[in-house]
C-alpha positions as CSV (number, residue, x, y, z in Angstrom):
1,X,0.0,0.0,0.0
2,X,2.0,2.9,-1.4
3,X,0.5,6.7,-0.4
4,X,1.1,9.8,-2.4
5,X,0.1,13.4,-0.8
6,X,-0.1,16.4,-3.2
7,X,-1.0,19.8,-2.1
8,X,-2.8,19.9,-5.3
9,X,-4.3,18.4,-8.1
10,X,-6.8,18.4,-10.9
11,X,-8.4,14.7,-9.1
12,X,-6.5,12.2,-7.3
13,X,-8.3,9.8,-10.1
14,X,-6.7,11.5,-12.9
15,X,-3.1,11.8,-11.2
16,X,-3.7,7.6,-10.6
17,X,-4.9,7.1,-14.0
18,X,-1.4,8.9,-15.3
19,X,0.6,6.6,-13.3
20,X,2.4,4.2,-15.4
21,X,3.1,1.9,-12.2
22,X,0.5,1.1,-10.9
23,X,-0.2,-1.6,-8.2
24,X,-3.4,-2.4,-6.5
25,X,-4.1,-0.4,-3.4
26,X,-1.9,2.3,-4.5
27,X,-3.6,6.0,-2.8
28,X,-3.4,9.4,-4.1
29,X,-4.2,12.3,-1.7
30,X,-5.0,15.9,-1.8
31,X,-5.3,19.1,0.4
32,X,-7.2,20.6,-2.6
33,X,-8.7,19.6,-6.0
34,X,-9.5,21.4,-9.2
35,X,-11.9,18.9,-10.5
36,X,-13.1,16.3,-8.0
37,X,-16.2,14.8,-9.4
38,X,-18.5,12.7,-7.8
39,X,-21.7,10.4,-9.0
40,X,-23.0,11.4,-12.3
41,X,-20.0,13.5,-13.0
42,X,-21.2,16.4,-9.9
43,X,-18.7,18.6,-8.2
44,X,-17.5,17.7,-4.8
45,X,-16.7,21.1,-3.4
46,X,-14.8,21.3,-0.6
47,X,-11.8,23.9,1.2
48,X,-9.0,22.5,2.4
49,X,-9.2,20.2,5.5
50,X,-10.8,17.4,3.7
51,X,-9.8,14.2,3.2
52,X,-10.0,13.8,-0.7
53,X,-8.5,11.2,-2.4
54,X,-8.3,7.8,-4.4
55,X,-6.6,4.5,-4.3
56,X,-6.9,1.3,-6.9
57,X,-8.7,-1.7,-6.6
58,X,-8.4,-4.8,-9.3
59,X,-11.5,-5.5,-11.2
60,X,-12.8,-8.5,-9.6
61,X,-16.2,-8.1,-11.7
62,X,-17.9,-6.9,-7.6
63,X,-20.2,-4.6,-9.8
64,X,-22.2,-2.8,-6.9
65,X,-20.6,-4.7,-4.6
66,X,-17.5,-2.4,-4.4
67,X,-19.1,0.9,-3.8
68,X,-21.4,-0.4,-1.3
69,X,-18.0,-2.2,0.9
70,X,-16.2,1.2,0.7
71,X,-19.5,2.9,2.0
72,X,-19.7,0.7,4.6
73,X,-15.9,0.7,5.1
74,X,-16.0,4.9,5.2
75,X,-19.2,4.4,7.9
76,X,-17.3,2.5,10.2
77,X,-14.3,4.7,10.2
78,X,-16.6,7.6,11.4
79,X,-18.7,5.6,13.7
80,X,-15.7,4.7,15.4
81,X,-14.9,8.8,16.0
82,X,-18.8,9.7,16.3
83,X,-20.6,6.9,18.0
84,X,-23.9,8.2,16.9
85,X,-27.1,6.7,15.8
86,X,-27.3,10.0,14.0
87,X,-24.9,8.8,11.5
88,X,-26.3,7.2,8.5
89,X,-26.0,5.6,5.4
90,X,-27.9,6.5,1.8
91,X,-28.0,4.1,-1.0
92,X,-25.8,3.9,-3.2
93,X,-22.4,5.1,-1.1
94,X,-22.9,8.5,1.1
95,X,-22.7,8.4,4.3
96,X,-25.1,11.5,6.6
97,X,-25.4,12.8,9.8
98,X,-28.5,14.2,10.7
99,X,-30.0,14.8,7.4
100,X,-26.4,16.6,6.1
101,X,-24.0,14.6,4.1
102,X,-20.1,13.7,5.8
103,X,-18.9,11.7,2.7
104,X,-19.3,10.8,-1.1
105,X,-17.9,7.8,-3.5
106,X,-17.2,7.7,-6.9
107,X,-16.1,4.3,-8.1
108,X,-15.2,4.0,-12.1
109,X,-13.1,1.4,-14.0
110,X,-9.7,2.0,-16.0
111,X,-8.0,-0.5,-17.6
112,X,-7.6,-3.9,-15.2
113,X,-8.6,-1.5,-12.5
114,X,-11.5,0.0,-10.4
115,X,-10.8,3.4,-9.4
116,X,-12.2,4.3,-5.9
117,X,-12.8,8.2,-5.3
118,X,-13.5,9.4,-1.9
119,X,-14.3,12.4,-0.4
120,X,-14.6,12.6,3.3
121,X,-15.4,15.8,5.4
122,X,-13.0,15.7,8.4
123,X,-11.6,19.3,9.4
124,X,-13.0,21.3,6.8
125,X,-16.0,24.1,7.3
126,X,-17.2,25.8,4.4
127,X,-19.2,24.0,2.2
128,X,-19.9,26.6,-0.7
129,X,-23.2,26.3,-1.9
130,X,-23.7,23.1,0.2
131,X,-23.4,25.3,3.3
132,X,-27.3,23.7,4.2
133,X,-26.5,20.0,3.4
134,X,-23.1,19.0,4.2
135,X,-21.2,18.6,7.7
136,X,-17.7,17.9,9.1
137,X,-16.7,16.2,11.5
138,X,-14.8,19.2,13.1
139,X,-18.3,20.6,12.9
140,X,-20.0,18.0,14.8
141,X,-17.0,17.3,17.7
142,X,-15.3,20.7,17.5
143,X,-11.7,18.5,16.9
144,X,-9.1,18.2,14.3
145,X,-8.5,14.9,13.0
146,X,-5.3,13.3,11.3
147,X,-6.3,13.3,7.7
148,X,-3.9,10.9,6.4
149,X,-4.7,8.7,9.5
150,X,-8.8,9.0,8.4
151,X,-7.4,7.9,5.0
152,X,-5.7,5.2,5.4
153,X,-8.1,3.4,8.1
154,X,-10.6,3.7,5.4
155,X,-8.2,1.9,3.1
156,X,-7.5,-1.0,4.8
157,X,-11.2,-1.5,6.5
158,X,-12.4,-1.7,1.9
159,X,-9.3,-4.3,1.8
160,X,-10.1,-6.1,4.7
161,X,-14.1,-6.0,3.3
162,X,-13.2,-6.8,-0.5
163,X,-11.0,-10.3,1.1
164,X,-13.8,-11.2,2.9
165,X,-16.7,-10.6,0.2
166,X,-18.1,-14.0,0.0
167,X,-18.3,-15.0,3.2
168,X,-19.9,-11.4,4.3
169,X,-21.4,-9.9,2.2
170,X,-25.2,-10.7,3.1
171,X,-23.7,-10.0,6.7
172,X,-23.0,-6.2,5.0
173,X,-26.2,-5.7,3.0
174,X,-27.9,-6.2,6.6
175,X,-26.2,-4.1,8.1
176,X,-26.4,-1.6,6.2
177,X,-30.1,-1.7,6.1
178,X,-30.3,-1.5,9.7
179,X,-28.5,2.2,9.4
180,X,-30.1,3.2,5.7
181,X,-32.3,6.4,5.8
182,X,-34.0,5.6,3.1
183,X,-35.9,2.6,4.3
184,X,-39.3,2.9,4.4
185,X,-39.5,6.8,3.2
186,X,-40.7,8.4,-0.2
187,X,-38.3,9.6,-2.3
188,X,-37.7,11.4,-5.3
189,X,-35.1,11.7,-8.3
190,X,-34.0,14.6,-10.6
191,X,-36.7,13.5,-13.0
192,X,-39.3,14.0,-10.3
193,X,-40.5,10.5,-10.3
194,X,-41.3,9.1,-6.3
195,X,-40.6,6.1,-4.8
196,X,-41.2,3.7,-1.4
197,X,-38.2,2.6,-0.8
198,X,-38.2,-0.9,0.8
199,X,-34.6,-1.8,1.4
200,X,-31.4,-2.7,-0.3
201,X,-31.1,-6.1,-1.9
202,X,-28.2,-8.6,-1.5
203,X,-27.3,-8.1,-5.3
204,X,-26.5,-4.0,-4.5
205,X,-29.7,-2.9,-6.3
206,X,-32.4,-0.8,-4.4
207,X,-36.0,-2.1,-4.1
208,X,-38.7,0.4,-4.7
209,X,-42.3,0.6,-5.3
210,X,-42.9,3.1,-7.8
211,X,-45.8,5.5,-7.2
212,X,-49.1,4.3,-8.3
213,X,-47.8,1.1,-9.0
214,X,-48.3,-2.2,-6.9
215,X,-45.3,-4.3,-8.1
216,X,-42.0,-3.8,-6.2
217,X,-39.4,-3.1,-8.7
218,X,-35.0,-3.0,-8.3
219,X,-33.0,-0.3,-9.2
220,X,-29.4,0.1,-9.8
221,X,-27.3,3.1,-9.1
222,X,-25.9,3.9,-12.9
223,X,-29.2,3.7,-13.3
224,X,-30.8,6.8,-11.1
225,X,-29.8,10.0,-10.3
226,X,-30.1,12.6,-7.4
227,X,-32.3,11.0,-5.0
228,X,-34.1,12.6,-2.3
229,X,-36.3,12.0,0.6
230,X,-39.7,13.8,-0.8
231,X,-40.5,16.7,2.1
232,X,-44.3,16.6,2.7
């Protein structure tokens, strides 16, 4: 496990896709980025004091099953700090407190590898635009956290995860429905079309009951955009 730290780049993705030797849980790190992207190619925007970065996975043909192991793997690392049942998680891979998302994953193949993107909020404070929806943990405990330390615990919990996918994985999906806030609420997506959400299946996908209809249907994440809990 080999860690780069760069005061800046363009995305720790890029700078890992432009290395010509590469090796599997090889990290890149940033204090800042210029073009951090997460799902659906949105902006993560963030000053400096997060933890931003990305490390390589091989292509084990996981599909969902990746994303949703780092999610789970990026929960644990901040239930350890928080200990909160106000922490939560959101299909497909962010991870709130109260209402106000801590952390985002973007996970996109190149060449024999999976890419793994993460952005974490740990001692940063202004959120831009996302002032209303997003929260550190500075924010939450009023401490300063070891950014490389956040990092690389979240690292080696995915590794630890990904060795141990067949023999937990249903073990995972359980728990992580036990802590999803989506569960049993009406949601939303950028095209305006609602949802019951029922929980997340063992195959990664998301089953819903669209509205109006009586048949339960399954969603995948490539396959849905910008979902919301629907205010009434």
């Amino acid at each position: 496990m080999r860690i780069e730290h760069l005061e800046l780049a363009d995305s720790t993705s890029e700078v890992l896709k432009r290395k010509k030797d590469k090796q599997e849980y090889d990290i890149v790190y940033a204090d800042n980025q210029t073009n951090g992207r997460g799902r659906r190619g949105n902006k993560w925007i963030s000053d400096k004091g997060a933890a931003l970065f990305s490390f390589l996975v091989k292509d084990n043909n996981y599909g969902e099953k990746t994303a949703l192991l780092t999610g789970y793997a990026v929960y644990q690392v901040l239930d350890e700090i928080l200990e909160s049942d106000n922490l939560k998680f959101k299909w497909p891979n962010d991870i709130h407190y109260n209402g106000k998302k801590m952390s985002g994953i973007l996970v996109e193949k190149y060449e024999d590898y999976l890419i793994v993107g993460i952005g974490i909020n740990v001692n940063n404070t202004n959120f831009g635009v996302y002032d209303e929806t997003a929260l550190s943990l500075k924010l939450i405990t009023g401490k300063e956290y070891d950014i490389e330390d956040v990092i690389l615990k979240t690292v080696e919990k995915t590794k630890e995860k990904l060795e141990k996918v067949s023999e937990e994985w249903e073990a995972t999906i359980d728990f992580l429905n036990e802590r999803h806030s989506l569960n049993n609420q009406t949601v939303e997506n950028s095209k305006k079309e609602q949802y019951e959400v029922i929980k997340i299946n063992y195959d990664g996908s998301l089953k819903v009951r669209k509205e109006n209809e009586k048949d339960y249907t399954d969603i995948y994440s490539d396959e849905i955009k910008g979902i919301k809990i629907k205010k009434i």
